[in-house]
C-alpha positions as CSV (number, residue, x, y, z in Angstrom):
1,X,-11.7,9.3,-40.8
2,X,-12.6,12.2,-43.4
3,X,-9.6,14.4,-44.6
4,X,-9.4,17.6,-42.3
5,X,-11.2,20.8,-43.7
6,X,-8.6,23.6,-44.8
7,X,-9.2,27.0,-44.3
8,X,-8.7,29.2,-48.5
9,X,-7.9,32.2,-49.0
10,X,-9.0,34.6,-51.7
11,X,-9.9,37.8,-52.7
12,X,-13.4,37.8,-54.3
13,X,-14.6,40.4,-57.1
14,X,-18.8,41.0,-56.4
15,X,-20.8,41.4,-59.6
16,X,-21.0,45.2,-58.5
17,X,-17.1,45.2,-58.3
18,X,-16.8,45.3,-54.9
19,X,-13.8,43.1,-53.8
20,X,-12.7,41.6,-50.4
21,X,-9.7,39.0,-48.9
22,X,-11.7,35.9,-47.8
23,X,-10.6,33.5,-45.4
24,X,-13.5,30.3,-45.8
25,X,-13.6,26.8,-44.8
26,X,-14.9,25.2,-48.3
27,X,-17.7,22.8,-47.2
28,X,-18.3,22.1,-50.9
29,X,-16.3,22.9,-54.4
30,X,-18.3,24.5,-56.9
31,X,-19.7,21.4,-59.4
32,X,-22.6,21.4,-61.9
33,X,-23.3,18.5,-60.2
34,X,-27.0,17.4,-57.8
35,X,-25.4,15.7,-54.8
36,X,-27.8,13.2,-53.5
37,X,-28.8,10.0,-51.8
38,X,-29.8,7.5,-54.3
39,X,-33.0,5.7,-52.6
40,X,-34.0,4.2,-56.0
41,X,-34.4,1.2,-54.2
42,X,-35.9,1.6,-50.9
43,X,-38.9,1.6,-49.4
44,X,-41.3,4.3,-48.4
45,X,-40.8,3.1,-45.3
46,X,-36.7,3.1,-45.3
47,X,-37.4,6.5,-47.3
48,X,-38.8,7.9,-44.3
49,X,-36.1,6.7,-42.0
50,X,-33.4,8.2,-44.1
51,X,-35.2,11.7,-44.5
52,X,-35.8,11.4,-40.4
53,X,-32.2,10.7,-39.6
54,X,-31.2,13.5,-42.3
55,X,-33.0,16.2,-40.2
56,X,-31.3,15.1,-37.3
57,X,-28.0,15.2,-38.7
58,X,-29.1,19.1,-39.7
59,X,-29.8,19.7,-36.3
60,X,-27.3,18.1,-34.5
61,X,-25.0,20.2,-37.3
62,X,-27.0,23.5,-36.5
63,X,-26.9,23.0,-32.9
64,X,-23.1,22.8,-33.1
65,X,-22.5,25.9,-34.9
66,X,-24.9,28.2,-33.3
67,X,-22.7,26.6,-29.8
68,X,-19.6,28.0,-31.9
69,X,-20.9,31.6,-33.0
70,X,-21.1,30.3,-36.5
71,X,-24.4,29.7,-37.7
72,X,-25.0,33.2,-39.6
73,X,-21.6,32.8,-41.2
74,X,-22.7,30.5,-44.3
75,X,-21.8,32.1,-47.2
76,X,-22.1,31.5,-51.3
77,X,-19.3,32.9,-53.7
78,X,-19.6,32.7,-57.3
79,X,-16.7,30.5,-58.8
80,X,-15.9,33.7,-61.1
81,X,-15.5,35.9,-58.8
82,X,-13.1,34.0,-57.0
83,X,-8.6,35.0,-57.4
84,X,-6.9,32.0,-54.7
85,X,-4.3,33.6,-53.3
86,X,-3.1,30.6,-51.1
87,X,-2.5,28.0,-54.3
């Protein structure tokens, strides 16, 4: 079992100034990091399954949010902008 998602909380500062509370459920942390599956050593073959089974998991994951009113609610915030007001 994964650890639980928790919702933050913070006020974020647009480039234009603009700024706005924001309640998010981080899906991600910011990271200078590509997050990948290694398939160094597979086969085109087990490539293919992989990609397959990865565009099901999209649209089983799609299909799920658009059932909860949440699919146009994805949303990108610059780590800059960002003051945490729950930590």
């Amino acid at each position: 079992m994964t650890a639980r998602k928790k919702v933050k909380n913070f006020i974020y500062t647009k480039s234009n100034g603009d700024r706005s509370n924001r309640s998010v459920i981080v899906l991600r942390p910011p990271s200078n990091l590509y997050l990948g599956l290694d398939v160094t050593d597979c086969s085109s073959t087990e490539i293919e399954d992989i990609l397959d089974g990865i565009e099901q998991a999209d649209k089983c994951r799609d299909e799920v949010f658009e059932s909860l009113g949440v699919n146009s609610r994805w949303r990108s915030f610059k780590q800059e902008g960002i003051e945490w007001t729950d930590e």
